[in-house]
N, C-alpha and C positions, 0 to 999 in steps of 0.2 A: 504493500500500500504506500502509497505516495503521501507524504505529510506535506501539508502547508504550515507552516511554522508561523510566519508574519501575518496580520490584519492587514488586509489594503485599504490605505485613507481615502479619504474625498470621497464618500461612499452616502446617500441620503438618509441613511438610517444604520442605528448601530448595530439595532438586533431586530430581526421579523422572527415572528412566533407564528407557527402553523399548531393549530393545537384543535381541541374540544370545549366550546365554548359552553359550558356548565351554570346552571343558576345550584348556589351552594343554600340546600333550605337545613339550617345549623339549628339542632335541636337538643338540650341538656338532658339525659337521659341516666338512669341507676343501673348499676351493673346487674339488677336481675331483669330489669327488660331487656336490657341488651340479650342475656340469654334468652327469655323467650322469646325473640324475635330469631334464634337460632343463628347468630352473626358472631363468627370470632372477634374478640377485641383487638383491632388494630388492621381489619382486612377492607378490601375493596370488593363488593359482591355487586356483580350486575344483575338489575333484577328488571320485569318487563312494566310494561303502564301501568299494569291490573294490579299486579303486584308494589308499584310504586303508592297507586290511589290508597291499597290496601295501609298499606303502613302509615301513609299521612292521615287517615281515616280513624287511626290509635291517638296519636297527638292532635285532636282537630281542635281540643280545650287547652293546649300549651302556646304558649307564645314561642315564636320562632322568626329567626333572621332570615332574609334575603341577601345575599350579595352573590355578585360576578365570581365567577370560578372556574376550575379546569389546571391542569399543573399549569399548561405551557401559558394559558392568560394569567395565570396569577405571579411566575418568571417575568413576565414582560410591564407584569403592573410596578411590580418590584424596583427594576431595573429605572422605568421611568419617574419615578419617585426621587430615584438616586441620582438621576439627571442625563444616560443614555437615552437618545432618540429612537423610539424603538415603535414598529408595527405589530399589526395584530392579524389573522387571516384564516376564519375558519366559520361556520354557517350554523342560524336557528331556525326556532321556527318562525315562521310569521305571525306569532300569536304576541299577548302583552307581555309573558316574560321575556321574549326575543325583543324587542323592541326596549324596553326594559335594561336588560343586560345592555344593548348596543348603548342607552344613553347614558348608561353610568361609564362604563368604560372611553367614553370620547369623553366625559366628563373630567376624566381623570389628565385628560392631555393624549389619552394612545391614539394615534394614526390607526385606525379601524377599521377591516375593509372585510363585514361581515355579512356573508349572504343569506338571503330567506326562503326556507323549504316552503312550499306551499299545504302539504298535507302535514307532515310530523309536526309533533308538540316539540318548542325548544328542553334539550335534553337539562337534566338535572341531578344534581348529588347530593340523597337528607344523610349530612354529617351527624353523627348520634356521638356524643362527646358524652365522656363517662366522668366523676370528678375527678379523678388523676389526670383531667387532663387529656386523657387520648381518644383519638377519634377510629371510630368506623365508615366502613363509606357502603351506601344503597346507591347504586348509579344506573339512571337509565338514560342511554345516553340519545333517544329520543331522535332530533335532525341532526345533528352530528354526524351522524353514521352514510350521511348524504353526500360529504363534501368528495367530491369526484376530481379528475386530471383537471378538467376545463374548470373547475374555481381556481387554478391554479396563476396566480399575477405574474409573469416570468417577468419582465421591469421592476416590479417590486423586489425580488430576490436580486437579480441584479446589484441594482441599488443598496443592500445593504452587506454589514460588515460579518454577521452572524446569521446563521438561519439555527434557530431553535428549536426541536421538535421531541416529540412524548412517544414512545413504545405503543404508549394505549391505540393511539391509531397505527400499529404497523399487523395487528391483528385480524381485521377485518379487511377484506381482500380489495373493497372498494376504496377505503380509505388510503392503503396501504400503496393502489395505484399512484395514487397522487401523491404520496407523499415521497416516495420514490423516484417522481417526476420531479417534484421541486429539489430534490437534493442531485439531479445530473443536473439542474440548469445550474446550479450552487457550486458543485465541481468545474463546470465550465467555466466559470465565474470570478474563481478565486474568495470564495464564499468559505468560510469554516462554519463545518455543522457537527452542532450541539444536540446531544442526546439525553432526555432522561430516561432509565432503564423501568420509572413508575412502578410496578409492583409485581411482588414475589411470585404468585400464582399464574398471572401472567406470564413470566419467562420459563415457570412450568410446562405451559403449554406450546411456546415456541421457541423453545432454545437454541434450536438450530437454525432458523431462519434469523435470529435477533443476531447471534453471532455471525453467518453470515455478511450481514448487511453492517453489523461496527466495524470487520476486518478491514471490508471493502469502500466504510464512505466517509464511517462517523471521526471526527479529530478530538471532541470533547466529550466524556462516558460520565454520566453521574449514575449513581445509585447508593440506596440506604444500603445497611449491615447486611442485613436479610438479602438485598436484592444480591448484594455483591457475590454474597457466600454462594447463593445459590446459581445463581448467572457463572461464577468462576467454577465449581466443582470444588470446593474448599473448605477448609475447614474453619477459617479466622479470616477475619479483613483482611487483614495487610498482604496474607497471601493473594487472598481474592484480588487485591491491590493489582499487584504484580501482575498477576494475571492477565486483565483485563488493560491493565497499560501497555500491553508486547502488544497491543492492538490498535491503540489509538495512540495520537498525540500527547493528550491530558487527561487521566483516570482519578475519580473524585469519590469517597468511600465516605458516604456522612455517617456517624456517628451520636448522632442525639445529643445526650448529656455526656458523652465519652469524647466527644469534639469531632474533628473528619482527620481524612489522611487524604492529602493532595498526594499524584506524581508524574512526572515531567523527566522522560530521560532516565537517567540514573537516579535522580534524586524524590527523595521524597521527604514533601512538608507535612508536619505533624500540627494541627491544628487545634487551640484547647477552644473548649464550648464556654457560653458567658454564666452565670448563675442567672437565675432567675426561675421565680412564680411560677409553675407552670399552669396556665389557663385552660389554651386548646392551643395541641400540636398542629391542627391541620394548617396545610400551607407551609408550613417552616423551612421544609425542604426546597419546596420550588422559590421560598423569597433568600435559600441559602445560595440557590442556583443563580435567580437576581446579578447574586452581589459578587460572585467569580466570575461571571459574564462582563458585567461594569469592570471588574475591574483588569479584566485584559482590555478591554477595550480604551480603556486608560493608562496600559504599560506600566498597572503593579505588579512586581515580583508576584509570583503564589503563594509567598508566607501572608503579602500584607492583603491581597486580595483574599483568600482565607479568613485572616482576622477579620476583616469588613463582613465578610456576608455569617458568619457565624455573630458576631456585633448584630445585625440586622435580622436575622432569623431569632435570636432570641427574644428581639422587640414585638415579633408575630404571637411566639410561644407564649410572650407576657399579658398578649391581651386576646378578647376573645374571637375576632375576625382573621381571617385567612390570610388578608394582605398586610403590607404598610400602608400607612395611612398618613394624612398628612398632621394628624397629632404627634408621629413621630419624625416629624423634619427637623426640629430642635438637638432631640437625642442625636440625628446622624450630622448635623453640624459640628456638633460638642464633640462629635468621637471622633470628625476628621481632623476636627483643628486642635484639634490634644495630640492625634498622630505625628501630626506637619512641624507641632513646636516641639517633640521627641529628635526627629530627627535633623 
């Protein structure tokens, strides 16, 4: 495989995220409904409409959140917070949650260039957060499943410096088309493409196809503990580490409360986690992925891009929404300009 090592400048965008544009319905939940709802704690289960109505039809007397969601939209919310120019590109439905999501996310500043199924419901994820803090995910991923070659923007890819994209759509053959589409125009391009490996059970079912396609395209692999071990055949991270970086560029091992393992080449960065509250985990991942994206795109080492987005993921962990927000632009001032007068 051929590595591109450098970002090419002068690019209209830092980062485009092709992803699953999810409305996240975040509901507080006691670990014995979690069991009766027969959901492992900490899993992602896809489940169909009937079955979605069902479950919201239990909590229809509980208060619950709306926000935007999906790994790769919630990476690129991150990022644009942090100050990369980043787009967004992937389909709902044409109903009021599609409509919905698209105006909160332009709201935020993302360049959004999201299309509308005319039959599917816009898809969705009821996060069930237990008090420790950790979340399960019920996903139905409703229009999503629609986005085809031809929503595919090749100018848009072009144009930017990063194409970001989520495992979740390399599952489904339709999706998978396209997304495989935009990552040849990406290689023609001089485009580095970012991976996240998203979840365990998933790489169960296509481990050979996912490895196939990191040997051959991907330059940046993220994945949790679980995904690593199980994606490498391994028994520990660091190994899974290794593993997975004889394949790419840049191999990124989060670790939760135990911090992440960057590696690059020979070397690898050891990353420690920040303390904090924990609220709701969800999201911490893709706003960790955020903040190593920002920060190649900025020409920080990997130690210090590391500490930034482990800094910024803990700020997610702290409170109880999925993204950053702009309550936290103070804290990421405060941590860059204490960095600046370090060094």
């Amino acid at each position: 495989m051929e590595i591109r090592k450098k970002i090419i400048k002068n690019k209209q965008w830092d980062i485009l995220g092709i992803g699953s544009p999810l409305l996240d319905i975040v509901i507080n939940v006691s670990n014995d409904m979690l069991r009766k709802l027969n959901f492992k704690k900490g899993s992602m289960n896809l489940i169909s409409k009937k079955e979605s109505k069902n479950i919201l039809k239990l909590f229809r007397n509980i208060k619950y959140e709306l926000t935007p969601g999906g790994s790769v939209s919630n990476t690129i919310s991150g990022a644009n917070i942090l100050g990369s120019r980043v787009s967004f590109l992937g389909i709902v439905g044409k109903d009021a949650y599609g409509k919905k999501y698209h105006a909160k996310i332009k709201k935020e500043g993302i360049d959004s260039h999201l299309h509308y199924h005319e039959k599917d419901a816009t898809g969705h994820v009821i996060v069930l957060v237990t008090p420790d803090g950790e979340r399960t995910m019920a996903t139905h991923l409703g229009a999503s499943l629609n986005f085809t070659k031809e929503h595919i923007k090749k100018d848009l890819i072009i144009n930017s410096r990063i194409l970001h994209i989520e495992a979740y759509q390399l599952e489904n053959s339709i999706t998978r088309q396209a997304v495989l589409h935009a990552i040849q125009i990406a290689k023609k391009n001089s485009v580095l493409i970012s991976l996240d490996l998203s979840d365990t059970e998933l790489i169960q079912r296509n481990k050979k196809l996912f490895k196939n396609i990191i040997k051959e395209h991907i330059d940046i692999v993220f994945a949790n503990e679980k995904e690593a071990v199980e994606f490498a055949g391994k028994k520990n991270p660091l190994e899974a580490l290794h593993k997975i970086a004889k394949n790419c560029n840049i191999a990124i091992v989060k670790l939760g409360e135990k911090g992440s393992l960057i590696k690059k080449g020979k070397n690898v960065f050891k990353i420690k986690s920040q303390k904090v509250d924990v609220i709701n985990t969800n999201g911490a991942g893709d706003t960790y992925a955020a903040g190593i994206l920002h920060g190649l795109i900025n020409n920080l080492d990997l130690q210090e891009a590391g500490e930034m987005a482990s800094h910024i993921s803990a700020l997610v962990v702290g409170s109880s929404g999925a993204r950053l927000d702009k309550k936290h632009i103070n804290s990421i001032y405060k941590y860059q300009n204490e960095k600046r007068t370090r060094l």
